[in-house]
C-alpha positions in Angstrom: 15.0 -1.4 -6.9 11.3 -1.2 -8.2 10.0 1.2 -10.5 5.8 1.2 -10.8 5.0 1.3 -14.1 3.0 5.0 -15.3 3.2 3.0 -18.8 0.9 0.7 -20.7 0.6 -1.3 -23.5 -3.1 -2.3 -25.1 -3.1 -5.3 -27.8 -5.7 -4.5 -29.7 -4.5 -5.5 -33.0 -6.3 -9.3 -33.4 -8.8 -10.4 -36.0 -10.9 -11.6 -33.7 -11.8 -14.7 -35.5 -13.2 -16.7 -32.7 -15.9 -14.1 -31.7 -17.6 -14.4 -35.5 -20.4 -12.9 -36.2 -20.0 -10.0 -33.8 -16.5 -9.0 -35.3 -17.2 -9.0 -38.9 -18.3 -5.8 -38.6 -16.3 -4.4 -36.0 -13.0 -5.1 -33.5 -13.0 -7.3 -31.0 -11.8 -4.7 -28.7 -15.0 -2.6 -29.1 -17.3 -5.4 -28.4 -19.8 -3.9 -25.1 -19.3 -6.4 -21.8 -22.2 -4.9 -19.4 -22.7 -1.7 -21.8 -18.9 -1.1 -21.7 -16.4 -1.9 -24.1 -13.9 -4.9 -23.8 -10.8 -1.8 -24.0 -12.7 0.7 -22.0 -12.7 -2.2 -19.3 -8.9 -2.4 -19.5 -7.9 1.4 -20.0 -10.7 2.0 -17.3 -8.6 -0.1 -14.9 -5.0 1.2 -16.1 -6.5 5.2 -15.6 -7.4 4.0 -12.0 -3.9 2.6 -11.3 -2.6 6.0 -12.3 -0.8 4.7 -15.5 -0.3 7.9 -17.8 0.4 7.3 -21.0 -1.7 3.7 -23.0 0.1 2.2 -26.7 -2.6 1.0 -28.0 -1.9 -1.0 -31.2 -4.1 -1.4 -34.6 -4.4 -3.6 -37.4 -7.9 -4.8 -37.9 -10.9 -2.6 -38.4 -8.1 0.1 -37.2 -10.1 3.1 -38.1 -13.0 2.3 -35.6 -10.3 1.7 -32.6 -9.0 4.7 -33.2 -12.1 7.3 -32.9 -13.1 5.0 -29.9 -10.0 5.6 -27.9 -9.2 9.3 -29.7 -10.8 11.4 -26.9 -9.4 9.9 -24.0 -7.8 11.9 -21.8 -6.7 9.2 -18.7 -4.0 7.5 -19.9 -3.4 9.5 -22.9 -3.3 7.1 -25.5 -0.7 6.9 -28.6 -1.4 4.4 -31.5 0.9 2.0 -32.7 0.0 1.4 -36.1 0.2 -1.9 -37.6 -2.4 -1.8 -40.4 0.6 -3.2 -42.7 1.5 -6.3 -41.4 0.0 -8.4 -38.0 2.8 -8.4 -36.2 0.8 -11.4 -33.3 1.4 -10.3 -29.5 5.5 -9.8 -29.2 5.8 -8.2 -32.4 3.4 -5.8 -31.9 5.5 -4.8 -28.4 8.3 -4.5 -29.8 6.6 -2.4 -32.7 5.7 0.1 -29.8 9.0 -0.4 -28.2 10.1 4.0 -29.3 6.9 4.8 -27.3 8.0 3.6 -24.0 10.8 4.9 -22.0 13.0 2.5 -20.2 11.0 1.9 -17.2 8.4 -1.2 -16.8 5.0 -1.1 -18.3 2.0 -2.6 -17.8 0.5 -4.6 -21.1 -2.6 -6.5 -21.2 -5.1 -8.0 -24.0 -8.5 -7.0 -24.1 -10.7 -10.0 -24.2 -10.7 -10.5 -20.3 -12.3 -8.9 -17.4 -10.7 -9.2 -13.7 -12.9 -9.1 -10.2 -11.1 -7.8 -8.3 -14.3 -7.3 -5.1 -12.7 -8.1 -2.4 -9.2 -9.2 -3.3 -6.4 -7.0 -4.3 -7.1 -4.6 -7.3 -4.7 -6.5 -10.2 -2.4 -3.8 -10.9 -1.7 -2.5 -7.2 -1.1 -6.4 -7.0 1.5 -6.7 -9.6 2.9 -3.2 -8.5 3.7 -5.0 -4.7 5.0 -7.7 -6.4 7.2 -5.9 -8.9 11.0 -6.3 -8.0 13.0 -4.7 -10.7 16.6 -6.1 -9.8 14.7 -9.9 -10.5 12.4 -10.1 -12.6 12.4 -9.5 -16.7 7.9 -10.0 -16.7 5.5 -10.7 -13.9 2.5 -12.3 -14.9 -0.9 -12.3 -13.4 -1.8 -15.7 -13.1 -5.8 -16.9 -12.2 -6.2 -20.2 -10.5 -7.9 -22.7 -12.9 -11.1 -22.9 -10.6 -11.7 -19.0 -10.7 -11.9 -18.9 -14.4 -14.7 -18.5 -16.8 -15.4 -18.8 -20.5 -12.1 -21.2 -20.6 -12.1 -24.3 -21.7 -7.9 -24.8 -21.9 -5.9 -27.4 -19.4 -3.7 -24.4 -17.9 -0.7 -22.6 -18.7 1.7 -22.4 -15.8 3.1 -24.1 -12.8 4.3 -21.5 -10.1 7.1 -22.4 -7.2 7.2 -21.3 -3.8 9.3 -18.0 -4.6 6.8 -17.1 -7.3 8.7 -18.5 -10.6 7.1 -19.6 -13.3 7.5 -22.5 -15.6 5.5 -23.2 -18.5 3.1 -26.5 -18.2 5.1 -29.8 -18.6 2.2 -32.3 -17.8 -1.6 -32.2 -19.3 -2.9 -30.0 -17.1 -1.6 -27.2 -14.7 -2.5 -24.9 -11.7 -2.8 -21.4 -13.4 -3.8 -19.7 -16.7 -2.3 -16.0 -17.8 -5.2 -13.7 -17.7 -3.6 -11.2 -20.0 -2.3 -9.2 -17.7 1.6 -8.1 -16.9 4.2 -6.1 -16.2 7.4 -6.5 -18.7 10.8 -4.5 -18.5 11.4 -2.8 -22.1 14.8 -4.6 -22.2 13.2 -7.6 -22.4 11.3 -6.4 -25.8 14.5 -5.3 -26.7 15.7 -8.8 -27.3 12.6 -9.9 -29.3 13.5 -10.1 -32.8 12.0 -7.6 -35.9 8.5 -8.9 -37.4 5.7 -11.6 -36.5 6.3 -12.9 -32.8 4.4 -14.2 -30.3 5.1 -12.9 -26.2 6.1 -16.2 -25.5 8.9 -15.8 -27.0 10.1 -13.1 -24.3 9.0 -15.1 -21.5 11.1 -18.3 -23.1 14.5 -15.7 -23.0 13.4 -14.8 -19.0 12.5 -18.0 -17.7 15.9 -19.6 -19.5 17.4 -16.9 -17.0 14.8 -17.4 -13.7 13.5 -14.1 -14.4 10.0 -14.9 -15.1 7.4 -14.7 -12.4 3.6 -14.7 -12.0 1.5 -13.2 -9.4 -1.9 -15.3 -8.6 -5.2 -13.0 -9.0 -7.2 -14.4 -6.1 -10.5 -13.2 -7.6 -12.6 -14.1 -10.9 -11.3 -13.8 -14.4 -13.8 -14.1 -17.2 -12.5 -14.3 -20.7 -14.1 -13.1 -23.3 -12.9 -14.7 -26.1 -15.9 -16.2 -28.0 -19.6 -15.8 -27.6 -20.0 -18.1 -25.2 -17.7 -16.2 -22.9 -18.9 -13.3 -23.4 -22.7 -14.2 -22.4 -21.0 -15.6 -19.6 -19.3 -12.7 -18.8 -22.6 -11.0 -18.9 -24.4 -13.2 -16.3 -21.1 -12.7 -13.8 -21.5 -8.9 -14.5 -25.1 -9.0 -13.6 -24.9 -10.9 -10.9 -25.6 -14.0 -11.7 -23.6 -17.4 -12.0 -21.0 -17.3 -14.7 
């Protein structure tokens, strides 16, 4: 059985540190990508997909997230407030864990951009792929090659049937863009406090219930200046 998620989840919580100068004076989440902000670009995406209902979580600069995302009316968005404590990427799920029924939801970051011209749109993508009877998370994956403003070896090796392994060897095949659908009762089983996601995907591939689905188009993360002005030349139309 598959259920397609009408839930999301929006880390938005992060200091930002690597994107210094432009975030000491406001979130990385607000920062403008061709004249639209990093979590308009995501919440853009997850109104389009028909997702109802956003969690998107605070911490730093909170107050400015907030009034950005206050009048939105597709998804509706509910704030998950972490201004006491950083609670890193799992934490801050399972934080948010009372605002989601039982169903799967969608959760990205917001420091990447998909291009999706021409290939399947990401979250119809991960929708198809969804299989609720098998799969604890299903991760969008971008091949190394179609990735910009990353300078890391990769992240996963991916079998035939679409499992997922973390990389063993220096390098590997695909990177996460961010991107994902989770099953609550895998949050469930994250513990209370500071944890990254990892940690989840550790408990569902121990069980071959970790997956990925490959993005076949661009994925441009935006996680320093550099990415982001290359981000900007993709956006424009020019090389990234």
């Amino acid at each position: 059985m598959s259920r397609a998620p009408t839930e999301a989840m929006v880390l938005a919580a992060g200091l930002g540190t690597r994107m210094a100068p432009l975030t000491d004076t406001r979130p990385k989440p607000l920062i403008p990508v061709a004249g639209k902000a990093l979590i308009d670009h995501a919440l853009d995406r997850f109104a389009d997909a028909g997702v109802e209902k956003a969690v998107v979580n605070v911490h730093y600069l909170a107050e400015q997230v907030e009034r950005h995302v206050g009048p939105r009316a597709a998804p509706r968005i509910t704030i998950s407030d972490e201004r006491g404590a950083l609670l890193e990427t799992g934490g801050g799920l399972k934080k948010a864990r009372p605002h989601f029924s039982d169903a799967p939801i969608f959760c990205t970051n917001t420091d990447a951009i998909l291009i999706d011209d021409g290939v399947v749109e990401p979250c119809a993508l991960l929708r198809e792929k969804w299989a609720d009877d098998d799969m604890d998370a299903l991760l969008l994956l971008a091949p190394l090659e179609r990735a910009s403003g990353y300078d890391g070896t990769g992240d996963f090796m991916r079998n035939d049937d679409g499992r997922i392994a973390f990389r063993t060897e220096q390098t590997a095949p695909f990177v996460f863009t961010g991107l994902q659908i989770i099953a609550p009762r895998l949050i469930d089983e994250g513990p209370v406090g500071a944890f990254s996601t990892k940690r989840l995907w550790d408990i569902a591939a121990a069980r071959g219930r970790l997956f990925g689905a490959v993005h076949e188009g661009d994925w441009l993360h935006v996680g320093d200046p550099e990415g982001l002005a290359a981000a900007e030349r993709r956006l424009a139309g020019g090389d990234p």
